[in-house]
TORFIRO-133940 format. One record per residue (C-alpha): residue in one letter; x, y, z; residue number from 1. Coordinates in nm, 3 decimals, always signed. Layout:
BEGIN
pt r:A	X:X	Y:Y	Z:Z	k:NUM $
...
# end
This chain:
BEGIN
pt r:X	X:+11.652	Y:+8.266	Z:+8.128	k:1 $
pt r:X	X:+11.682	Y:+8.349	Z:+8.473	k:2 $
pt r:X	X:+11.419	Y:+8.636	Z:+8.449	k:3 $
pt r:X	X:+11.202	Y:+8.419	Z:+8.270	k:4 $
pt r:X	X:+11.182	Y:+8.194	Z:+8.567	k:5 $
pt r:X	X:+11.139	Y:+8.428	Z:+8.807	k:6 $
pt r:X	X:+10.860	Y:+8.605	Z:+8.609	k:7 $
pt r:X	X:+10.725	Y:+8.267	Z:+8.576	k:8 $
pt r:X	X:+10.756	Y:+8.211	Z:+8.985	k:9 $
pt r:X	X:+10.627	Y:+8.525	Z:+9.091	k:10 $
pt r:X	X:+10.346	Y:+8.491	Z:+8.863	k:11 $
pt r:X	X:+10.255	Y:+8.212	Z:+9.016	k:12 $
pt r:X	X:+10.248	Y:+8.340	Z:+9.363	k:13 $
pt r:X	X:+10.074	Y:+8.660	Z:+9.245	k:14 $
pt r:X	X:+9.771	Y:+8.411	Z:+9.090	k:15 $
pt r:X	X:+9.826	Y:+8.148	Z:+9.464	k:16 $
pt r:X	X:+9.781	Y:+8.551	Z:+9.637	k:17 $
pt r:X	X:+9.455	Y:+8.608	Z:+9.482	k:18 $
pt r:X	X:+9.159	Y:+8.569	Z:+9.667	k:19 $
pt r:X	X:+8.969	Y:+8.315	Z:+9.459	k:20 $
pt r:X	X:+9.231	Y:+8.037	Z:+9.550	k:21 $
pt r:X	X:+9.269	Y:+8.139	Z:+9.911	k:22 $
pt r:X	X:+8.895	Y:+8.115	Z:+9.975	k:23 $
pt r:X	X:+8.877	Y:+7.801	Z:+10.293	k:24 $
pt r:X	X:+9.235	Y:+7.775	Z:+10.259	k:25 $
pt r:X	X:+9.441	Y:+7.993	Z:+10.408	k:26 $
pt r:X	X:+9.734	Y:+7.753	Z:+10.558	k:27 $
pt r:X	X:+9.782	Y:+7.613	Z:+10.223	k:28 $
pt r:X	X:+9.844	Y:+7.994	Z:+10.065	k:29 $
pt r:X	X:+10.045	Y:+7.998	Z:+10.380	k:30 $
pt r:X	X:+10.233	Y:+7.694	Z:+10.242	k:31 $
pt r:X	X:+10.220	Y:+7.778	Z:+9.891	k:32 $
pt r:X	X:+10.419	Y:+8.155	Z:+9.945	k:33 $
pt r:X	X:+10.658	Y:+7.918	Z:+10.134	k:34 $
pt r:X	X:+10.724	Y:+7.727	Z:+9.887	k:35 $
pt r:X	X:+10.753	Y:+7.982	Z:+9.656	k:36 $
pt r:X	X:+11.042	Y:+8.183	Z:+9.854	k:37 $
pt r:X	X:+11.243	Y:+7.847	Z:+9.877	k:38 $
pt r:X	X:+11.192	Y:+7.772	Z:+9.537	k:39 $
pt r:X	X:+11.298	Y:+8.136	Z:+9.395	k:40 $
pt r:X	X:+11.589	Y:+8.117	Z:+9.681	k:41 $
pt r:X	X:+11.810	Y:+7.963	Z:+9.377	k:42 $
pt r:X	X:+11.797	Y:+8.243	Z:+9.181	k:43 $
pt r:X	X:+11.914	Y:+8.433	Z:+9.406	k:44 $
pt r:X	X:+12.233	Y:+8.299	Z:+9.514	k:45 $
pt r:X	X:+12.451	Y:+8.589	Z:+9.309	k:46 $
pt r:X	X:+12.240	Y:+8.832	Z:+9.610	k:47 $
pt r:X	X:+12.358	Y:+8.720	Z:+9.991	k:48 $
pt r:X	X:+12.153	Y:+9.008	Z:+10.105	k:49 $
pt r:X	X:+11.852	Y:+8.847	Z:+9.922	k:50 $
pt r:X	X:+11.881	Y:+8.487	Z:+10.041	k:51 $
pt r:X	X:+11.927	Y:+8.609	Z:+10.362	k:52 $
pt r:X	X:+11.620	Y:+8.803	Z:+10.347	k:53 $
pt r:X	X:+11.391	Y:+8.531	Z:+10.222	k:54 $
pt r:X	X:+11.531	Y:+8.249	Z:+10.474	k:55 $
pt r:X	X:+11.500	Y:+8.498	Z:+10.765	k:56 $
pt r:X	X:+11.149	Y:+8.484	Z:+10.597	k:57 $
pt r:X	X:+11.091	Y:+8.180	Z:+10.556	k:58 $
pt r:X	X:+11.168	Y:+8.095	Z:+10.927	k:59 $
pt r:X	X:+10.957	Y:+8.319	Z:+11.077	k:60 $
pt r:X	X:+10.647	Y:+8.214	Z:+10.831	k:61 $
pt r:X	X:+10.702	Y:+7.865	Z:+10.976	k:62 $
pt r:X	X:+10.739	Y:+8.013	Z:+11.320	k:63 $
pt r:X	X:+10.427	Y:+8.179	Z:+11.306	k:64 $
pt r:X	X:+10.243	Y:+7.842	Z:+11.113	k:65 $
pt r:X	X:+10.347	Y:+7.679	Z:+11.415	k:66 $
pt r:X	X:+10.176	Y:+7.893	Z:+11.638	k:67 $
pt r:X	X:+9.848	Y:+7.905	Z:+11.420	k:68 $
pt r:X	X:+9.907	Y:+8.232	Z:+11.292	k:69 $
pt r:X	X:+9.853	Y:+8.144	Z:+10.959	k:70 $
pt r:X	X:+9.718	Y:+8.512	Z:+10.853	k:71 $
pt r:X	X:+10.023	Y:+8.662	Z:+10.999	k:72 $
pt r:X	X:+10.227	Y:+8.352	Z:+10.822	k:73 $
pt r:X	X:+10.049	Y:+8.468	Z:+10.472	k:74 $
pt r:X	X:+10.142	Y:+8.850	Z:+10.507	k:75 $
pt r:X	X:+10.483	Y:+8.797	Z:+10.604	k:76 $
pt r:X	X:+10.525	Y:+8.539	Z:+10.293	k:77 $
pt r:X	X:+10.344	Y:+8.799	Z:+10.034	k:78 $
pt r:X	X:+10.549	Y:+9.098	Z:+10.169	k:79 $
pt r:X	X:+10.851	Y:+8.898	Z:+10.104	k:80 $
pt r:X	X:+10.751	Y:+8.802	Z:+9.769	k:81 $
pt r:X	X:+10.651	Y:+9.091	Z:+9.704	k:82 $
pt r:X	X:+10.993	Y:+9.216	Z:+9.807	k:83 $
pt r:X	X:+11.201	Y:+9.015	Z:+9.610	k:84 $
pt r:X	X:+11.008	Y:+9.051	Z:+9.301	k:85 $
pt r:X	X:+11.132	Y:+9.418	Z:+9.338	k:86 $
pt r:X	X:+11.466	Y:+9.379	Z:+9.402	k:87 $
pt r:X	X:+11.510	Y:+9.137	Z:+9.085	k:88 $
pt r:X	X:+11.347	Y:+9.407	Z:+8.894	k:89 $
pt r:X	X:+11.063	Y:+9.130	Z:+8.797	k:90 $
pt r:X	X:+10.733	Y:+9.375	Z:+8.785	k:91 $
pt r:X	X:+10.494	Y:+9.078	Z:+8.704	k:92 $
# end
């Protein structure tokens, strides 16, 4: 079950990653990978090094929002994604 919703979550980021829904909005994708890391944070409460790893991510994505760096704020949320996806062993 857990698998299943990260699958589900990661998929979703993957398809919010692609360029046909980023096109004229690039500080919602900012928002949206945001969103996705806190939302996948709960499954990964049996991993401190994890939820570490995607709040330490999350702040500086908001950080750099903040300071209008919204194309730094969408790498830093994909790589993290991306990241995690990894680590859970979720290849989708």
């Amino acid at each position: 079950m857990k698998r299943s919703v990260l699958l589900g979550l990661f998929v979703t980021a993957s398809m919010m990653a692609s360029t046909s829904f980023a096109d004229g909005k690039p500080a919602d994708l900012c928002d949206a990978n945001i969103q996705t890391i806190e939302n996948g944070k709960g499954q990964l409460s049996a991993n401190p090094e994890l939820t570490q790893r995607a709040e330490t991510s999350v702040a500086k994505a908001k950080a750099l929002k903040a300071q209008g760096k919204i194309d730094d704020c969408i790498a830093e949320t994909s790589q993290t994604i991306v990241e995690l996806r990894k680590s859970t062993g979720t290849n989708n």
